[in-house]
N, C-alpha and C positions, 0 to 999 in steps of 0.2 A: 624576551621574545617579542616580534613585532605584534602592533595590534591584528592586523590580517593574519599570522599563523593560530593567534591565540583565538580571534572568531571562526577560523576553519577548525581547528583539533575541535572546538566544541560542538560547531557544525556535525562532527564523526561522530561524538561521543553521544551525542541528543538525538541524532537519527539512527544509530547503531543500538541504544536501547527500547526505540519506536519497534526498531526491526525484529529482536527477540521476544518482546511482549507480542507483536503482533503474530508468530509461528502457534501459540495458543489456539488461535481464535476459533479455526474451522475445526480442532478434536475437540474443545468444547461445545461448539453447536452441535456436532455431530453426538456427543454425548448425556445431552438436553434432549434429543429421542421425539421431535417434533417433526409439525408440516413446518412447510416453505416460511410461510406468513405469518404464521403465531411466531417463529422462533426468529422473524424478521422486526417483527410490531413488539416485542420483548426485550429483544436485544437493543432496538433502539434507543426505546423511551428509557430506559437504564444509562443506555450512555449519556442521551441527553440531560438526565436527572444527576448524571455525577457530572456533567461539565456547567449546571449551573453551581454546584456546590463549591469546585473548583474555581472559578471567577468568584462566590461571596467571599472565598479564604482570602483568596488571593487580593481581591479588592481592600477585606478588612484589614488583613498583613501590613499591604502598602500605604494604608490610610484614600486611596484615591479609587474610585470606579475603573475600572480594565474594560476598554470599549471593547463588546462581542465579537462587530463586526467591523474591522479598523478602516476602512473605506468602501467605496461603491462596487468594488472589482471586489471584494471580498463576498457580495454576495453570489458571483458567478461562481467564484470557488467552492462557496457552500452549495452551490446548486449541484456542481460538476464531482463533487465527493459522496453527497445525495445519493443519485442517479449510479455513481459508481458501485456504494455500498447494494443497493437493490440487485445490480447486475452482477455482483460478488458474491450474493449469497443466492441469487438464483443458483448461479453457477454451481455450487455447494449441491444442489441436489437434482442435477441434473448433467453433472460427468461425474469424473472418477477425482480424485483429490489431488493425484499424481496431474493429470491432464490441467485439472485448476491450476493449481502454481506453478506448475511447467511454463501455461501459456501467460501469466499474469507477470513471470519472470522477464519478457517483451517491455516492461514498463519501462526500463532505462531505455530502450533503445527508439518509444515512441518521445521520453523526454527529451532525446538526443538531438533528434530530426525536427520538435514543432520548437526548440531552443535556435535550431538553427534558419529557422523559417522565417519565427517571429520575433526574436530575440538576436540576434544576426553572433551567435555562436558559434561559428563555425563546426564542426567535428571533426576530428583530428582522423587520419587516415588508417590507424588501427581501429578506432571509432567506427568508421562506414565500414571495414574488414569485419569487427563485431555484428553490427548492423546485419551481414548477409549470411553469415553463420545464423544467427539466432534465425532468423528468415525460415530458414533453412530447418529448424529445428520445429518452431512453432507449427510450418508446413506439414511436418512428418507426423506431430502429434493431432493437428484438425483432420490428416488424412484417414487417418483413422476415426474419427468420430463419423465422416462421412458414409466411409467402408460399411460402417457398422448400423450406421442412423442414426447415431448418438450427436449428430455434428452442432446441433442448437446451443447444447451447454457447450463447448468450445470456442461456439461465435461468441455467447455472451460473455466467455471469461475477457476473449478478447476486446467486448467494450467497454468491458469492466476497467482493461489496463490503459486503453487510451484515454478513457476520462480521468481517471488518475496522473494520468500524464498531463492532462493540461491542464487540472487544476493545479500541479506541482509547477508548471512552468509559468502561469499565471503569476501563483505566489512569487513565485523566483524573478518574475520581471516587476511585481512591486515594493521588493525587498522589504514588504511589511509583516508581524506575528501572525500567522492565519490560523495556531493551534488551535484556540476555543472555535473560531470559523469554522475547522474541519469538523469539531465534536458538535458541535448544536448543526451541523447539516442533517444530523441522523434524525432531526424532526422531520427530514421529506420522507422517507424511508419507515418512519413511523406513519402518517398520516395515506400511504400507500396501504402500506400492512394491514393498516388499524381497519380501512375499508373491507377492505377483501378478509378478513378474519370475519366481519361484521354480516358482508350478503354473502360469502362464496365457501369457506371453508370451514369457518368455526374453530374454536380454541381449541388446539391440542398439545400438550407439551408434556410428555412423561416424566421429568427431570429437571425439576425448572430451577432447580440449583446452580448448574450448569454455567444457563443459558445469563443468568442472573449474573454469576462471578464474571463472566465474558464480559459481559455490558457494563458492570459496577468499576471495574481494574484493569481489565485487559484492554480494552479499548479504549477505553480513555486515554490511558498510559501511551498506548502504539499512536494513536490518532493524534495526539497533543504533541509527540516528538518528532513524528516523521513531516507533520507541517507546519513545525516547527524551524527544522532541516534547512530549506531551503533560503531562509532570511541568512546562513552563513554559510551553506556551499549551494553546487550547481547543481541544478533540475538532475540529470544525471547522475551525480552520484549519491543523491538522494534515494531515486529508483534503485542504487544497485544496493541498497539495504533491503530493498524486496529482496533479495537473493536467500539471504537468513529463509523465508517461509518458502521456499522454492527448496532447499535441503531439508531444511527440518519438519516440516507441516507429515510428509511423507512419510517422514519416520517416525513419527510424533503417531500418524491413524495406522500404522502400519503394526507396530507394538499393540496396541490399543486395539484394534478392530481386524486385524489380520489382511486388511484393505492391499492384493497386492497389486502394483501397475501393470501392464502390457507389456508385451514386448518393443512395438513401437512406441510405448510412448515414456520408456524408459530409453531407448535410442533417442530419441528426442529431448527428453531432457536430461538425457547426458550433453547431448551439442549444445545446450543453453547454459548450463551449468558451468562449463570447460571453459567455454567464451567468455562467460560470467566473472569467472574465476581469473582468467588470463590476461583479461581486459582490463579488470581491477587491478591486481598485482601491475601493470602495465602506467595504472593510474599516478600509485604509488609511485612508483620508483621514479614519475616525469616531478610529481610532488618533493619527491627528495631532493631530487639535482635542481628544481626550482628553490629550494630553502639555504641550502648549501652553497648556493650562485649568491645568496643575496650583500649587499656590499655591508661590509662590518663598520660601525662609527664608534670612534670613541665614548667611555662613561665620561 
């Protein structure tokens, strides 16, 4: 098999288990029984303490130091993952779960459009079709936070997903490792928390089991493979391994906590989901008849 099919299958296989580990993360915060900020300044400094452990192994394994942050544009992506994480778990306690990964589901399609901006990727015309369905979808589920007064957690999932998108698109136009980059970003996010636990809210964490297993496995694991991802596929279909926590998160607190969605905004991320699904499958099958075109050479 050629070298490019064999750094794409792994490209799938390394952000496709990003994607499953990371469907954990919000019924475990939710299960740690905490405020905002303690379960923010907790979870961090745990991931960040397992992604130093992670670079000693790995440095000791290979006999060589594994540079943190492997150029200058890495420190934006660590910035821009940061910033995301804070806005992700605001998010977390201030809409419904369903409405979270509904709108965070958005992320392929902001990778889509700043790949084609800045990165002169075109999007392929089922692509921008995608694009106005999901539109379309995310619209139906913020309408409702507004209706309600709920609309703040909405906005913020929403900026949750577009900083996510550019620091995926970043990585992907420096085609450099940004895994430990993404896990040591959760020092901003700690040093946020750490404050506001300190003057404004105080430690409270009923379960800090939890919030610990989240920090120590889960995140590391999600965080190390899905920006990982992008050094052997595109911004895009990186995003559409969010899809995993946009199906499963839901049924994951829904079991668990009885947590059920809306009406709209199970209308809604049903149109995101469908797209999700359609566009994918769509992916594939242009991937198949690109592999199957390729010219065969003799051994």
């Amino acid at each position: 098999m050629p070298a490019p099919q064999l750094d794409h299958r792994k490209g799938l296989i390394i952000t496709g288990i990003g994607g499953l580990f990371l469907t954990f993360d919000i019924p475990l915060i939710k299960l740690a029984d905490g405020n905002s900020w303690s379960i923010l300044m907790v979870r961090s400094i745990t991931t960040f303490t397992a992604a130093l452990v992670i670079w000693g192994i790995w440095s000791l394994v290979s006999g060589k130091a594994r540079p943190l942050v492997p150029s200058r544009a890495g420190y934006l992506v660590g910035l821009l993952y940061g910033l995301s994480s804070i806005a992700f778990l605001s998010g977390v306690f201030l809409t419904s779960t369903a409405n979270l990964v509904f709108i965070l589901a958005f992320n392929p399609m902001f990778a889509a459009l700043l790949s084609w901006i800045f990165l002169g990727e075109r999007p392929k015309p089922v692509t921008l079709v995608a694009m106005f369905f999901m539109l379309v979808g995310v619209a139906i589920i913020v309408s409702e936070g507004i209706s309600s007064g709920n609309w703040i957690g909405d906005m913020v999932a929403v900026v949750a997903a577009f900083l996510m998108a550019c620091a995926i698109t970043i990585s992907r136009s420096t085609g450099e490792d940004m895994g430990l980059t993404a896990i040591l970003s959760t020092c901003i996010p700690f040093v946020v928390a750490g404050s506001m636990v300190l003057t404004h809210s105080g430690y409270a964490i009923a379960d800090p089991k939890w919030i610990l297993l989240d920090g120590a496995i889960m995140m590391p694991i999600a965080f190390l493979c899905l920006a990982t991802g992008p050094k052997y596929i595109s911004g895009p279909e990186v995003g559409m391994f969010y899809l995993l926590e946009t199906i499963l998160a839901p049924i994951w607190v829904w079991i668990i906590f009885y947590e059920t969605p809306s009406r709209q905004s199970l209308v809604g991320g049903l149109i995101l989901i469908v797209t999700l699904v359609v566009h994918s499958l769509w992916q594939l099958r242009d991937a198949h008849r690109a592999r199957t075109n390729l010219p065969r050479y003799p051994l």
